[in-house]
C-alpha positions as CSV (number, residue, x, y, z in Angstrom):
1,X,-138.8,100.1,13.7
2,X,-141.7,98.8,11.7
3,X,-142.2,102.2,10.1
4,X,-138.1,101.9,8.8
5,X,-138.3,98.4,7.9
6,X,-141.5,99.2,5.4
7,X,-139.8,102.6,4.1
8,X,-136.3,100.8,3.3
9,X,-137.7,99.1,0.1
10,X,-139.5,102.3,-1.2
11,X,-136.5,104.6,-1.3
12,X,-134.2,101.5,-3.1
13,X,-137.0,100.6,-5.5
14,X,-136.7,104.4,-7.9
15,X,-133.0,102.5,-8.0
16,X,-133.7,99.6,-8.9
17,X,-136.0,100.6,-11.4
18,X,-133.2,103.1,-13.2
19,X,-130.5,99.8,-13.3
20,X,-133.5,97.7,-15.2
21,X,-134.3,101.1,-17.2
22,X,-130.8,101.6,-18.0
23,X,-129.9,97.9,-18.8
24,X,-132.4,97.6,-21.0
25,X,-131.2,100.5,-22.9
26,X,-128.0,99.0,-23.3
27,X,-129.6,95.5,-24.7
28,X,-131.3,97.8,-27.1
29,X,-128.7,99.8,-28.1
30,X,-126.3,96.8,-28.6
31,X,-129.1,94.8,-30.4
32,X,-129.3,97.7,-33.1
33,X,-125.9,98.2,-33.5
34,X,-125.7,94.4,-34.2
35,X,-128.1,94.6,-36.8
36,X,-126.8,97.2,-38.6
37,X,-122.9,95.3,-38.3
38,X,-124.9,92.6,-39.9
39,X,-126.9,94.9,-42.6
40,X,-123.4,96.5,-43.5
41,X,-122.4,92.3,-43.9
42,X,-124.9,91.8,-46.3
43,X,-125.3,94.6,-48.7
44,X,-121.6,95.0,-48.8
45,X,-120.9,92.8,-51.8
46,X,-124.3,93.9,-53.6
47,X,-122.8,97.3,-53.0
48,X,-119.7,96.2,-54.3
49,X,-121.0,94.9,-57.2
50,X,-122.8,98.0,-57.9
51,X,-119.3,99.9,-57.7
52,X,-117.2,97.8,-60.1
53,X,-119.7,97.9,-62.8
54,X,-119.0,101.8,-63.5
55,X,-115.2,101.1,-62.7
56,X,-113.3,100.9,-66.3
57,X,-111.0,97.8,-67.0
58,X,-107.7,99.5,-66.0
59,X,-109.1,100.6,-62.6
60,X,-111.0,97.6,-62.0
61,X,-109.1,96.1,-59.1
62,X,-108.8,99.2,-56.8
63,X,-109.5,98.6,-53.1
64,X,-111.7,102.4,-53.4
65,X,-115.0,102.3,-51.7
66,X,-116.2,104.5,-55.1
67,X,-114.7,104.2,-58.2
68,X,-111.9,107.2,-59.3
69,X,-113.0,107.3,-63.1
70,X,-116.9,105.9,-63.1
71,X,-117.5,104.8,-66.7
72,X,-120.4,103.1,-68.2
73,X,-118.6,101.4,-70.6
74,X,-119.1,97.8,-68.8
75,X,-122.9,98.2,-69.5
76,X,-122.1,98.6,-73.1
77,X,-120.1,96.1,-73.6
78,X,-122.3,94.1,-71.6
79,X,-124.9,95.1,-74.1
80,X,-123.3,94.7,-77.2
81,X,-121.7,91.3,-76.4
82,X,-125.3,89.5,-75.2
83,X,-129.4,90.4,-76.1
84,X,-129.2,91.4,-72.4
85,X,-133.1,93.0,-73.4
86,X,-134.1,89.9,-74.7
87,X,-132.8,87.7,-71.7
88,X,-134.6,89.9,-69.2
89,X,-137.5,89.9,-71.0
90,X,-137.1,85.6,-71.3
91,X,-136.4,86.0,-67.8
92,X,-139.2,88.2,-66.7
93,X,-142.2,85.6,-68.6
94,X,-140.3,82.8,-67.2
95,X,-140.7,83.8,-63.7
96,X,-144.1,85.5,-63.3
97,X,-145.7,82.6,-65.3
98,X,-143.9,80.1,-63.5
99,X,-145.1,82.4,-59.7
100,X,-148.8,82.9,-61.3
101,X,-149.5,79.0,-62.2
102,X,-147.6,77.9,-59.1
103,X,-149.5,80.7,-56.7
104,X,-153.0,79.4,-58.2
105,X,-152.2,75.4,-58.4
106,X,-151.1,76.0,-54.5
107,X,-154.4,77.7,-53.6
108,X,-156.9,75.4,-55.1
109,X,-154.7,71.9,-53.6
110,X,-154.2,73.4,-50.5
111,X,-158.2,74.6,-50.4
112,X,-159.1,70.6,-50.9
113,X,-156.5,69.3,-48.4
114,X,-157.6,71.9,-46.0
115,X,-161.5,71.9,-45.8
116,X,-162.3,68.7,-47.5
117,X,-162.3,64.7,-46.7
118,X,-161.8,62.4,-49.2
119,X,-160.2,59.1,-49.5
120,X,-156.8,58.7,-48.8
121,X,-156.0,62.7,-48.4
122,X,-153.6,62.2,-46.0
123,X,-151.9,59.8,-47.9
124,X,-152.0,61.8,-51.5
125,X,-150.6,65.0,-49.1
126,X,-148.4,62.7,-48.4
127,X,-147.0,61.9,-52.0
128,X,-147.0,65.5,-52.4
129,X,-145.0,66.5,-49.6
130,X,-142.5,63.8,-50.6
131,X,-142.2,64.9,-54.1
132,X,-140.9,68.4,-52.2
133,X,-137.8,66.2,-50.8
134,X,-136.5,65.3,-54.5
135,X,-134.2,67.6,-55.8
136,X,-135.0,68.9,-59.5
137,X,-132.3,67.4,-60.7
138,X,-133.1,63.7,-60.1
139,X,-135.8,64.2,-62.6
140,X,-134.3,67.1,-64.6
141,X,-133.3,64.2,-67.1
142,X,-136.2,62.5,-67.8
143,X,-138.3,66.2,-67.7
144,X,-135.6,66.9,-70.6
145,X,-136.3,63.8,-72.5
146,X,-140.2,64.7,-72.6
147,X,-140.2,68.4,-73.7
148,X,-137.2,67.0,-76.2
149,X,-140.5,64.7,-77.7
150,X,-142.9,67.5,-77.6
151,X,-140.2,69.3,-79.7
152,X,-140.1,72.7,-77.4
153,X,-136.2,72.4,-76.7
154,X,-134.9,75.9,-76.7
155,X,-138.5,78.0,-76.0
156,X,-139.2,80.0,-73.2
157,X,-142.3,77.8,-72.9
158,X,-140.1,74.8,-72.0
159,X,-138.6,76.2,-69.3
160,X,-142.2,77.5,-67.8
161,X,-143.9,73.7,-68.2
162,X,-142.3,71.9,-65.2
163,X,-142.5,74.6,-63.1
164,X,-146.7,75.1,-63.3
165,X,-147.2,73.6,-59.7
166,X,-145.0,73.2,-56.6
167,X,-144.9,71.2,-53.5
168,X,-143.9,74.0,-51.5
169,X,-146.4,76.7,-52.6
170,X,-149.5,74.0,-51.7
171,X,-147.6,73.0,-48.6
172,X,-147.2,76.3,-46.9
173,X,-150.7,77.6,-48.0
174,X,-152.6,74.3,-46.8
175,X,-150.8,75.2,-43.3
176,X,-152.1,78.9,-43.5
177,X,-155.7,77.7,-44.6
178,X,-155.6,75.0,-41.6
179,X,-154.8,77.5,-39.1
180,X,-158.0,80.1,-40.6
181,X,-160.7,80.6,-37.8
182,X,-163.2,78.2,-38.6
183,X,-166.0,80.1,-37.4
184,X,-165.1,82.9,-40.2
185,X,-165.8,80.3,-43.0
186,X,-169.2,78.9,-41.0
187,X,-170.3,82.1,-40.9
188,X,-169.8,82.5,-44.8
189,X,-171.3,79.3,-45.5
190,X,-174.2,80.4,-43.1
191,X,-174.8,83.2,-45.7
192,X,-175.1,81.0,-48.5
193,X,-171.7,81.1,-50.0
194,X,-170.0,78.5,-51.9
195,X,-166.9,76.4,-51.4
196,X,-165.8,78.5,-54.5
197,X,-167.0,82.5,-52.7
198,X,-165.5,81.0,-49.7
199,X,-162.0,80.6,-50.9
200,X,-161.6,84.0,-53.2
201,X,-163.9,86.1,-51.0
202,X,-163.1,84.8,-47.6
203,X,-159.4,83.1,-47.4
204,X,-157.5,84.6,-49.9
205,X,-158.0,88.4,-49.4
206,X,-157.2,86.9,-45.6
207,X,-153.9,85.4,-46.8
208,X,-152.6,88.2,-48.9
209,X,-149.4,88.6,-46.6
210,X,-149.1,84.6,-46.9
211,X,-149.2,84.7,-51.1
212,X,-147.2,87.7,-51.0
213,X,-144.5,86.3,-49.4
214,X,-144.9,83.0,-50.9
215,X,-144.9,84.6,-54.7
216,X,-141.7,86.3,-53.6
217,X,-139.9,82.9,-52.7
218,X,-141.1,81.3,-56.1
219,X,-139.9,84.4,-58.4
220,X,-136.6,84.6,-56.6
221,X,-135.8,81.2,-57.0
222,X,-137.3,80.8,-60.4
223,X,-135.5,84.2,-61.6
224,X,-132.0,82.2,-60.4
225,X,-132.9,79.1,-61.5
226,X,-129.5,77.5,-64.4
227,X,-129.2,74.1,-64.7
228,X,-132.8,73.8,-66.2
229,X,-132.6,76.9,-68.5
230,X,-128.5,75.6,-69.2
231,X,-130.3,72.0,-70.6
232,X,-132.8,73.4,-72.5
233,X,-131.1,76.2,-74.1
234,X,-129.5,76.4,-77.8
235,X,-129.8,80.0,-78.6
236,X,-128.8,83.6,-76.5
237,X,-132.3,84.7,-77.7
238,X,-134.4,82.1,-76.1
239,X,-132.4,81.7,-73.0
240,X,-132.3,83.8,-69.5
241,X,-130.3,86.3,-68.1
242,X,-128.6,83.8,-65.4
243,X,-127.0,82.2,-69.0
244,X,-126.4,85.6,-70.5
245,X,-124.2,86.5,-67.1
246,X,-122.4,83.3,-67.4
247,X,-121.1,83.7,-70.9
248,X,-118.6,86.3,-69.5
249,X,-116.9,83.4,-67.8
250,X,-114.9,81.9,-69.9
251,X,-111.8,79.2,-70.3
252,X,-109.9,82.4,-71.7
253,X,-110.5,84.5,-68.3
254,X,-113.3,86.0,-66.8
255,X,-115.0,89.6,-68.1
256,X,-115.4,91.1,-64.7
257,X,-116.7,94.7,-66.2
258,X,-119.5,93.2,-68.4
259,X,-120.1,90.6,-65.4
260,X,-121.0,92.7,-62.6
261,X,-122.9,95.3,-65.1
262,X,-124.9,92.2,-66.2
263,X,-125.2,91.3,-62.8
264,X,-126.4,94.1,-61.4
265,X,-129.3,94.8,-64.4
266,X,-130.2,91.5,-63.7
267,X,-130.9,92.2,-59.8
268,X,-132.8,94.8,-60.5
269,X,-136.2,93.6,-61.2
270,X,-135.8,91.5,-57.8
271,X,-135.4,94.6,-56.1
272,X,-138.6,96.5,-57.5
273,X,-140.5,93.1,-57.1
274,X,-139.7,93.2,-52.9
275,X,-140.1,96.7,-53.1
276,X,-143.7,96.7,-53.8
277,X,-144.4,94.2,-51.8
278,X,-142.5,94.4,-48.8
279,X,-145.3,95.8,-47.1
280,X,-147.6,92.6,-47.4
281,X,-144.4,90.4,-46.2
282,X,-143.6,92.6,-43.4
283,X,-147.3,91.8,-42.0
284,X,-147.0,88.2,-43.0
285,X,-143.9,87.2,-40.4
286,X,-145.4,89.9,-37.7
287,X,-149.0,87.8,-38.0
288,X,-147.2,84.6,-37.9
289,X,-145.6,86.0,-34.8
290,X,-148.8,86.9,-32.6
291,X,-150.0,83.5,-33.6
């Protein structure tokens, strides 16, 4: 009797183990086919986009997954009717200033809320995360009024100035820096090196999937940014591409050809940007995972 009560479990365990096994296959299986449901979701109307841009006018409205006639006539209108060039390059200075200055302002704040003590720190972080809770737009006015004085309305410089430091980019990189092994940075300091060799020798080559992600945040949102670039602007030559795409919406109707060709050049450097560095922000969010 003993010896059949012990075997009992033994021959039911191989089955047991083949239902988890199998189960868990399933899960997989179902959580992959999810995903790609909700890839299909989100790349269907870039996709689409891509599509009616090389439809021509009288086929513009088919329901076809690719178009019957493809035609670049859309981009040439869209290129004779707007400096498209000239927007994208506006565009382009605009938002890697805008990410370089905001990138470096963020490192050196963060690196003195992080690792130093002075008066009232907590308080002036503080004021700055505050200032993160205050939409542009409550002080898009008075911004508009000062660069007015200065006498830079409609320059690509004007649209850079307020945008030289952000809330955000010394928020999230003071978190990052907190959360650096401190014994890493005793060590340095052990070896002689300064506050200054410490932060470019020791963090930052440590937070390269942090940046990365973070500069890809800031060019995004700069590269989309309107209202500001729609105050400031008077010219097509001096304004950005998000301007350039909405001049094909007018009271008259809408320019859907031109539109979605516009649209689409004007995705395209955010595309090569994530490309590149899709790498560093794949590491980024698996670190901030194991941590």
């Amino acid at each position: 009797m003993t010896i059949d009560v012990i075997a009992r479990p033994a021959r039911a365990r191989p089955v047991t183990l083949r239902r988890i096994s199998n189960r868990s296959g399933l899960n997989t299986a179902a959580g992959h086919l999810l995903m790609v449901l909700l890839s299909i979701f989100c790349l269907f109307p870039v996709y689409w986009m891509l599509v009616s841009s090389f439809r021509p006018a009288n086929t513009l409205f088919e329901t076809s997954l690719w178009p019957t006639q493809p035609s670049l006539d859309n981009y040439t209108r869209a290129v004779d009717a707007i400096p498209i060039a000239r927007m994208l390059v506006n565009t382009l200075v605009f938002s890697a200033v805008s990410t370089i200055f905001q990138l470096l302002t963020g490192i050196l704040a963060a690196f003195a809320f992080a690792r130093w003590k002075f008066p009232f720190d907590k308080l002036v972080y503080t004021g700055v995360a505050l200032t993160w809770l205050v939409p542009f737009q409550v002080v898009m006015i008075p911004n508009y009024l000062l660069i007015a004085q200065m006498g830079l309305l409609d320059s690509v410089l004007a649209l850079i100035l307020p945008n030289l430091a952000a809330a955000l980019a010394i928020m999230l990189l003071a978190q990052a820096m907190r959360g650096f092994p401190k014994e890493v940075i005793e060590a340095a300091r052990m070896d002689g090196a300064s506050n200054w060799r410490v932060l470019w020798e020791v963090l930052v080559p440590n937070l390269r999937g942090t940046i990365a992600s973070l500069a890809i945040l800031i060019f995004i949102s700069t590269w989309n940014e309107y209202f500001w670039p729609l105050l400031l602007s008077r010219t097509a030559e001096n304004s950005v591409i998000q301007i350039g795409i909405q001049m094909f919406m007018t009271a008259e109707g809408n320019q859907w050809g031109p539109l979605m060709a516009a649209s689409t050049l004007a995705s395209l450097p955010i595309l090569v940007i994530y490309v590149v560095l899709q790498r560093q922000v794949v590491q980024s969010f698996m670190k901030s995972g194991i941590r």
